[in-house]
C-alpha positions in Angstrom: 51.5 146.9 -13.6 54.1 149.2 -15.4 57.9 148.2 -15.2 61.0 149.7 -13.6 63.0 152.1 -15.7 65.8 150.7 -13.6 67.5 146.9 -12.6 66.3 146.6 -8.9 67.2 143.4 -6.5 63.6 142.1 -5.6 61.3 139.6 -7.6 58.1 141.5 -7.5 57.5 145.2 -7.7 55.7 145.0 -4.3 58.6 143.3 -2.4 60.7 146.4 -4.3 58.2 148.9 -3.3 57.9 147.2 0.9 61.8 147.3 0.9 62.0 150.8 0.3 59.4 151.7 3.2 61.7 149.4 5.0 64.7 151.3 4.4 63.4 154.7 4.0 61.5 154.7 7.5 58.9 157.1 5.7 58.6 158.1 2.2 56.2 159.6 -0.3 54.3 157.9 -3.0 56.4 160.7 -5.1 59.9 159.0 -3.2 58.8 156.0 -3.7 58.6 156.5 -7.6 61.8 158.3 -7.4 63.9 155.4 -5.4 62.3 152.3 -7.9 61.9 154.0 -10.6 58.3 152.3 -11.2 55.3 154.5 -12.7 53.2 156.7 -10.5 50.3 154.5 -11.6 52.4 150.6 -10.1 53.2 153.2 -6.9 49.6 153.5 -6.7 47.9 150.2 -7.3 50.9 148.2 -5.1 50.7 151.0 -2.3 47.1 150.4 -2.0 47.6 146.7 -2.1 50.1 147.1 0.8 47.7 149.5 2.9 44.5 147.0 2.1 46.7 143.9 3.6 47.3 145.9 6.5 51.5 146.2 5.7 51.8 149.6 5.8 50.3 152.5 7.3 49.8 156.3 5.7 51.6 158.3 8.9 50.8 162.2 8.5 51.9 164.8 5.9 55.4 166.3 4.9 56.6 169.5 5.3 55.1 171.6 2.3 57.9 172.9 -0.2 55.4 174.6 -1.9 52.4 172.5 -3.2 50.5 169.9 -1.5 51.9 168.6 1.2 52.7 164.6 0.2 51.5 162.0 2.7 53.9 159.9 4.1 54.1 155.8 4.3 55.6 153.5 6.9 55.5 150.0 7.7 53.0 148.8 10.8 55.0 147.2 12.8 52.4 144.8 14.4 51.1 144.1 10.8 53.7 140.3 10.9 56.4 139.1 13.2 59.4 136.0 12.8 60.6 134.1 15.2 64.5 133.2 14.9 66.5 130.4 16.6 69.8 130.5 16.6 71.4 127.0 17.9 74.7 127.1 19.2 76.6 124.2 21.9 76.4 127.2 24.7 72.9 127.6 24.3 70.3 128.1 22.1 68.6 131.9 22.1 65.3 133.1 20.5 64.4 136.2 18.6 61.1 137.4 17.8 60.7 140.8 16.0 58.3 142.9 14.3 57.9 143.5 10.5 61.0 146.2 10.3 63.5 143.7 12.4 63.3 145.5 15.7 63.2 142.9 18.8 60.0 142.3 20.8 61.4 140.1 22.7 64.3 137.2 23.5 65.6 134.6 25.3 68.6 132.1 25.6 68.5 128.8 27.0 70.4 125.7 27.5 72.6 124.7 24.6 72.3 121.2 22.8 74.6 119.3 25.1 74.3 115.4 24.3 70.5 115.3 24.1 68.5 113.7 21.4 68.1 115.9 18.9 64.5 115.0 18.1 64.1 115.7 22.6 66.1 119.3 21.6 63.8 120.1 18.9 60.2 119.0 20.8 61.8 121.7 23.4 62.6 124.5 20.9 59.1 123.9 19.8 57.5 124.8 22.8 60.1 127.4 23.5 59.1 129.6 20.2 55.1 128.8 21.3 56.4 130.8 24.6 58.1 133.1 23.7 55.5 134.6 20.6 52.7 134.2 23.5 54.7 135.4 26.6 55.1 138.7 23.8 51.1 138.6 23.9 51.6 138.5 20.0 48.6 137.0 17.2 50.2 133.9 16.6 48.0 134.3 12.8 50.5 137.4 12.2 54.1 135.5 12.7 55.3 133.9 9.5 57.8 131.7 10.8 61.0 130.6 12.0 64.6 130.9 10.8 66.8 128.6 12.1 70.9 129.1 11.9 74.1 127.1 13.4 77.9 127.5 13.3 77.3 126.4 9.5 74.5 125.7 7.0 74.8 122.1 8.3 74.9 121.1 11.4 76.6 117.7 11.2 79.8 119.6 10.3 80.5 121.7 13.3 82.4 119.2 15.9 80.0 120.2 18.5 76.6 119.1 16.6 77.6 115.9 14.5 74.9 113.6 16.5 72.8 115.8 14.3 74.6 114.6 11.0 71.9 112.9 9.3 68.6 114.9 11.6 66.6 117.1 9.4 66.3 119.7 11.8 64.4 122.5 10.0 61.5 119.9 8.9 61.3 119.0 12.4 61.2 122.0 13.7 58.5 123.1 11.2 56.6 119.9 11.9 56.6 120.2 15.6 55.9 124.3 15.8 53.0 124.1 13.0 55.0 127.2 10.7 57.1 127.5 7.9 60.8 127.1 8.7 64.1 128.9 7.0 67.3 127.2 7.6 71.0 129.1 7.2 73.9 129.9 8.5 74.2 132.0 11.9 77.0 134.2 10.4 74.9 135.0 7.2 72.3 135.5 9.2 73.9 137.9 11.9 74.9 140.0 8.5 70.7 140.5 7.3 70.2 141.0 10.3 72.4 144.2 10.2 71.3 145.2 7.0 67.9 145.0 7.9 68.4 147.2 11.3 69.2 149.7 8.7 73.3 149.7 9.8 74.3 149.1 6.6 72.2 151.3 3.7 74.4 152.8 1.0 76.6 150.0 1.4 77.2 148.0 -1.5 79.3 145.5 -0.5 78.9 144.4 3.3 80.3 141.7 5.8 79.9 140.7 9.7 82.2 139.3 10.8 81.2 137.0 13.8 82.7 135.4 16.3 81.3 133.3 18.8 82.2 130.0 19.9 83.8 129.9 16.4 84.7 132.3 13.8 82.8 133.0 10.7 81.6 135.2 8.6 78.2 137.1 6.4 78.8 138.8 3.4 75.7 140.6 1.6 76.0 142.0 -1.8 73.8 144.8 -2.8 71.8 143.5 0.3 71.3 140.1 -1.4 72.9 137.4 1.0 76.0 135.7 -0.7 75.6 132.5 0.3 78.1 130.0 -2.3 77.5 126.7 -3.7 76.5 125.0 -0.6 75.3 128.0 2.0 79.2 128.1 4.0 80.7 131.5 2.0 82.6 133.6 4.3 84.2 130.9 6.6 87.2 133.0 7.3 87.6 131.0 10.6 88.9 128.2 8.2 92.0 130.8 6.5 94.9 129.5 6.5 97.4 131.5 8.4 100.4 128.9 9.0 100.5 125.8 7.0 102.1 124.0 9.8 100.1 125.1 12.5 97.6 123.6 14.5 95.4 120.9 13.5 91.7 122.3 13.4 88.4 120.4 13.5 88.0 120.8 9.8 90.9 119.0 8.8 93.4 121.5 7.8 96.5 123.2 9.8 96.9 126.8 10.9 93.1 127.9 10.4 92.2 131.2 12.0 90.1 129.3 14.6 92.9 127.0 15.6 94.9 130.2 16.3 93.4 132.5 17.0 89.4 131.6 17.8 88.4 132.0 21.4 89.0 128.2 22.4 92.4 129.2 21.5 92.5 131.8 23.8 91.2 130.1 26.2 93.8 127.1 25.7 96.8 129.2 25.8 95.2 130.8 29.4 95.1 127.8 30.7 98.4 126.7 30.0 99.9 129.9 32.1 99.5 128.9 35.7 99.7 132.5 36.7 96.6 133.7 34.3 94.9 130.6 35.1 94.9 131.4 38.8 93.6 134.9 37.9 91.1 134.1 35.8 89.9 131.3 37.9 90.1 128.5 34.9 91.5 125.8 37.3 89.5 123.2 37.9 89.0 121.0 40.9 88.3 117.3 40.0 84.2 116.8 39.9 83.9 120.1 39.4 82.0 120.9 35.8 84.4 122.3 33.3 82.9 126.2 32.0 82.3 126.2 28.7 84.4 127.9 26.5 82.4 131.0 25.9 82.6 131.4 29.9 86.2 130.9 30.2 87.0 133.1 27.2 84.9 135.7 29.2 87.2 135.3 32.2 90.0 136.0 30.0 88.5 139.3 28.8 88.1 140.0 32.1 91.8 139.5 33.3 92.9 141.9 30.4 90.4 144.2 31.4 91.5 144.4 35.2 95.3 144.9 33.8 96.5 141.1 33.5 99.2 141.5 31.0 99.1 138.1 29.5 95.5 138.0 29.6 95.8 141.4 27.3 98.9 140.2 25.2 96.8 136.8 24.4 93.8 138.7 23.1 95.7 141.3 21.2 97.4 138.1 19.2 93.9 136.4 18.6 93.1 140.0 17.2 95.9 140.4 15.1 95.5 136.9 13.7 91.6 137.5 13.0 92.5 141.2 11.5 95.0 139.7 8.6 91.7 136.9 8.1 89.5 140.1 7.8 92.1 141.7 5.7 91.8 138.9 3.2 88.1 138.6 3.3 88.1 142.6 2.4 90.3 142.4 -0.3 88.6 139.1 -1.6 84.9 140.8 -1.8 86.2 144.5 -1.8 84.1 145.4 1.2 83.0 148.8 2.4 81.8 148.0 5.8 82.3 145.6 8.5 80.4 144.6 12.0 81.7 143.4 14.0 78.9 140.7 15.9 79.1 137.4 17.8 78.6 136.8 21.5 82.7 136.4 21.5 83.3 140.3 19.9 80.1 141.0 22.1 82.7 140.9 25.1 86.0 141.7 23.6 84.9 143.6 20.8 87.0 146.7 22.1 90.2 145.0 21.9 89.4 143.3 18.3 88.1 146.1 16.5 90.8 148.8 16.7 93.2 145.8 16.0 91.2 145.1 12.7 90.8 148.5 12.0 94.3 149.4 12.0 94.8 146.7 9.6 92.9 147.7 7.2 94.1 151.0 7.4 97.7 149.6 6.4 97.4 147.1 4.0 94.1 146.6 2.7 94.2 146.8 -1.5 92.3 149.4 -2.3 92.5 151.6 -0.1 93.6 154.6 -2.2 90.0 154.3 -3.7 88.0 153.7 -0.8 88.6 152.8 3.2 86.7 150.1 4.9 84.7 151.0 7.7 84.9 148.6 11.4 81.9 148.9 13.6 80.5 146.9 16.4 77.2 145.5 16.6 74.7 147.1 19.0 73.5 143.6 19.3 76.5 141.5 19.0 75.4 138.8 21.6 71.9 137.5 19.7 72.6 138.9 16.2 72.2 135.7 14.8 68.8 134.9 16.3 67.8 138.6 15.0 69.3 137.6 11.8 67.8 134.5 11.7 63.8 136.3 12.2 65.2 138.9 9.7 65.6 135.6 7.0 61.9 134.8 7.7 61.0 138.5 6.6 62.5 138.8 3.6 62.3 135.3 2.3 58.4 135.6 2.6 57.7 139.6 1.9 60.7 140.8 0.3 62.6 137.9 -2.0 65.8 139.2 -3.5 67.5 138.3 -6.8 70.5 139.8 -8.3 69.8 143.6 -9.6 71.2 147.0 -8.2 71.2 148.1 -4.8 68.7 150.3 -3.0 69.8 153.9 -3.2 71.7 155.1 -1.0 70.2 157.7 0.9 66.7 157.7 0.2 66.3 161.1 2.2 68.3 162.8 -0.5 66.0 161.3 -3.1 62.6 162.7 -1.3 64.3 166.2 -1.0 65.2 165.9 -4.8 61.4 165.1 -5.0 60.6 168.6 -3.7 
């Protein structure tokens, strides 16, 4: 096959050529040329490769602009699926999508509690068998499962250290019979945006998530940055007070000990008044909610005009914006999400507080702002994100290189 004129981010000129059918929706052979700068003649021979192996689909003609009328290629949806997992202590959800990331279906079920872990992971096994045949999907055409938790580790999160020394993805791969990716769930929840197509034309991108903890995904030129040991982007672990609170990891005044939604929650309860409202009081035998419940009920306060409930939030907010601030001005970002199942609920109070923000005092603003949006599927993005790992890891492997362009409908007009 010919070579690229141009640096591109993908390992083989057919995982270049299947992202931009991805990203483009449709495009001509022509496009296609255009946006990779590959020969005519690689278009052609990997094109007909993808078509033969039943990846993508010629859909129809273009308009005319004055000669032949170009056919147009897409992705077949049905042609593979991935399954994603996303493990948290509230519960654990599945994902399963279709070859461009869109959602088939889903599910959430109990979380880990203090099970076995090898029990948990014969259970998530027949849990993914479910849900792919409850979807009446070929189970031949899904290529596997991504797996993510609070961190690339599960031993380190306070919540999952009976896992510490469990090798869950092996176990899980062993026990469902197909390959298994591991990650992080904030990493994830950021592919998973890229990959919904949220996020094309931006070259440097973060989600920021927030769920039972606070974390986030940063993708470079759509290439997940993941550091030396797959945990870049803990913002949740900024310091904003060196003689604050103690957190779980060890140091004082982290965002999550501030400012996460356990926080919240803590400093609810410890208002009689708001706990009334909200209903966090607990008769003894009674089951304690779990955090993600009770942080729920505080949302709900605000919402229904509870002051405190409102002012408690709006400080969480402001704490997590100035962690967001840093995080921009670290990575020189150009777009955020917001996601998590945390900013899934609150995410109208948080994101003109973050916005703001970065309005006032992130660096370079003079060059360029930074845009705040919320997830359209804030609640499961990691479980999407996690499928979405599955899809690229296996059809479309990145390395380091430029970034698709940035409107590839510009490009097929140029074409013309």
């Amino acid at each position: 096959m010919g070579g690229s004129s141009r640096a591109i981010p993908h390992t083989t000129s057919r995982a270049a050529v299947l992202d931009v059918i991805r990203a483009a929706g449709t495009i001509s052979r022509v496009g296609l040329v255009e946006a990779t700068g590959f020969t005519g003649a690689t278009i052609s021979t990997v094109v007909r490769g993808l078509i033969d192996d039943g990846l993508v689909l010629e859909t129809g003609r273009a308009e005319s602009t004055g000669g032949k009328p170009r056919v147009l290629l897409r992705l077949d949806r049905e042609a593979r699926y991935a399954v994603g997992v996303h493990i948290d202590p509230i519960g654990i959800t599945y994902a399963l999508t279709d070859l461009t990331g869109a959602v088939v279906s889903r599910m959430t079920r109990a979380g880990i509690g203090d099970e076995d872990p090898a029990e948990i992971t014969a259970r998530m096994a027949g849990q993914v068998d479910a849900l792919v045949e409850g979807a009446g999907v070929d189970r031949e055409r899904v290529l596997g499962v991504g797996l993510v938790a609070p961190t690339d580790g599960l031993h380190r999160h306070p919540s999952l250290r009976r896992w510490a020394d469990y090798p869950a993805a092996e176990e899980l791969e062993n026990a469902v019979g197909l390959p298994v990716v591991p990650g992080n769930d904030a990493t994830a929840a950021a592919l998973g945006e890229y990959w919904s197509g949220v996020v094309n034309g931006s070259t440097i991108f973060a989600a920021v998530y927030m769920g039972t903890g606070v974390g986030a995904g940063v993708l470079v030129n759509g290439i997940p940055y993941a550091g030396a040991s797959g945990n870049a982007g803990e913002i949740g672990h900024v310091c904003l007070d060196v003689d604050g609170p103690l957190c779980w990891c060890g140091g004082r005044g982290c965002v999550e000990a501030i400012a996460g939604p356990a926080a919240v929650v803590a400093a609810a309860r410890a208002d009689e008044a708001l706990a009334r409202t909200a209903d966090l009081t607990r008769e003894g035998g009674r089951t304690r909610p779990s955090v993600a419940a009770e942080f729920t009920a505080v949302v709900r306060a605000a919402r229904q005009g509870e002051p405190t409930a409102r002012a408690l939030l709006d400080r969480s907010a402001r704490h997590l914006a100035v962690a967001v601030r840093t995080l921009a001005n670290v990575m020189d970002v150009d777009l955020l999400v917001l996601t998590g199942s945390s900013l899934a609920v609150a995410g109208s109070v948080y994101l003109p507080v973050i916005q703001r923000e970065l309005d006032r005092a992130f660096f370079a603003r003079a060059t360029h702002p930074v845009e705040v949006r919320l997830s359209t599927s804030a609640a499961t993005a990691p479980a999407i994100g996690a499928a979405t790992m599955v899809l690229q890891s296996q059809l479309v492997p990145m390395s380091p290189g430029l970034r698709l362009p940035g409107n590839l409908a510009e490009v097929e007009a140029s074409q013309g």
